[in-house]
N, C-alpha and C positions, 0 to 999 in steps of 0.2 A: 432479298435472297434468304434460303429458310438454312437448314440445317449442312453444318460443312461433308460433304462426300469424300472418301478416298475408299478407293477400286483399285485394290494390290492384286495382283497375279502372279503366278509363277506359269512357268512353261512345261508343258509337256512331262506331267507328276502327276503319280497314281496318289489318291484319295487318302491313304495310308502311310501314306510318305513322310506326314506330319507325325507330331508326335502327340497334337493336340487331338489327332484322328485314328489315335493308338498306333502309330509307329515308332517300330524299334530301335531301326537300324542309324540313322541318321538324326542326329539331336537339331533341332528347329526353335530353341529356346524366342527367339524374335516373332516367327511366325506364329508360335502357340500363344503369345503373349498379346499377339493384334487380338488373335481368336476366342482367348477369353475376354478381353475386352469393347468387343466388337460384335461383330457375327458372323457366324460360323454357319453353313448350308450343312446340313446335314444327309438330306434328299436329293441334290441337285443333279442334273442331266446332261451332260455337255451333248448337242447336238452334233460334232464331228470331234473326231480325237486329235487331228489333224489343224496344226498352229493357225494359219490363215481361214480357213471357215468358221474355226472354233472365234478367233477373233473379232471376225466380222459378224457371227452371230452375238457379239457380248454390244460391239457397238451400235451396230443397227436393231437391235432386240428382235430382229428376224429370222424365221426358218433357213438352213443352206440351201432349200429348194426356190427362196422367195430370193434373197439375195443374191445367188448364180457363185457364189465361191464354192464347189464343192473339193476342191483339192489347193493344194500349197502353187503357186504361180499363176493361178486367176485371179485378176484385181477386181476389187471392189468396186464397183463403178462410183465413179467421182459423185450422183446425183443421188448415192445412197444416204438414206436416213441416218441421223445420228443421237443419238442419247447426250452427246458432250454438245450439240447445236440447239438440240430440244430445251435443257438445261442453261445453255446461253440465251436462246433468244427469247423464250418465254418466263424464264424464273428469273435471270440477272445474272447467272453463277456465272462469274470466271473460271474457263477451265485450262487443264494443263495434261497434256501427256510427259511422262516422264519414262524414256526406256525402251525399250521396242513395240513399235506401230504395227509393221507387220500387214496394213493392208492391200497392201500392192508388190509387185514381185522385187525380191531381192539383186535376182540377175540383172541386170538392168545397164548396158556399160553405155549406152546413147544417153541418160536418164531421160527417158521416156515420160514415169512415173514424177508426181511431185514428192515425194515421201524422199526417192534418192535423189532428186535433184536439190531439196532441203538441203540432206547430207551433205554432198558437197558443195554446198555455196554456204553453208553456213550460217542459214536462216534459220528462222523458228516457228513460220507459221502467219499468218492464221490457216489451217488446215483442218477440213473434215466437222467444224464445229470446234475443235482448240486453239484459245486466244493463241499457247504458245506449248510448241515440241521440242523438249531437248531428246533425239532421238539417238539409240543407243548403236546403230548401224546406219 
């Protein structure tokens, strides 16, 4: 296994919003603190603004056109590629989601989906390519 990965996100926050990315209004002492230590995108593109496409383009490193999520309540298909499985089965890493998943619909009251059906039994995975999910919904 090479060098240790953590992939922090925030939800649905303009570029500026940091303080590290000259924002004002809201103090982010933690965030600016990864960012200087860390790295900090300064060019980057989110392919949809919208949580579920933007997500599932972060995990499968694919276009919204190639993956099919282009709006919030279309799932991911179970057989999509994943960066957290690429990472497992070819490099060694142990991976772990921590926080909201978000790949598949939240509505969900049959649980249909594995993500909510996790939720409520109280599992953790293996899911998507992570050994283990504490999910935050």
């Amino acid at each position: 296994m090479g060098r240790k990965i953590l992939f922090i996100t925030t939800d649905q926050q303009r570029y500026d919003s940091l303080g590290c990315n000259g924002g004002r209004i809201a103090r982010t002492p933690v965030a600016d603190s990864l960012a200087a230590a860390g790295l900090n995108y300064r060019r980057a593109y989110n392919q949809n603004t919208v949580c579920m496409p933007a997500r599932s383009t972060m995990i499968t490193g694919q276009y919204v056109r190639t993956h099919g999520v282009f709006a919030n309540g279309v799932p991911l298909p179970l057989d999509a590629p994943s960066v957290a499985a690429w990472l497992h089965d070819r490099a060694g890493y142990r991976t772990a989601l921590i926080g909201k998943a978000h790949f598949e619909p939240m509505f969900d009251p049959s649980g249909r989906w594995p993500e909510n059906r996790m939720g409520r039994e109280r599992t953790h995975g293996p899911h998507r390519g992570f050994d283990w999910m504490e999910l935050a919904m």
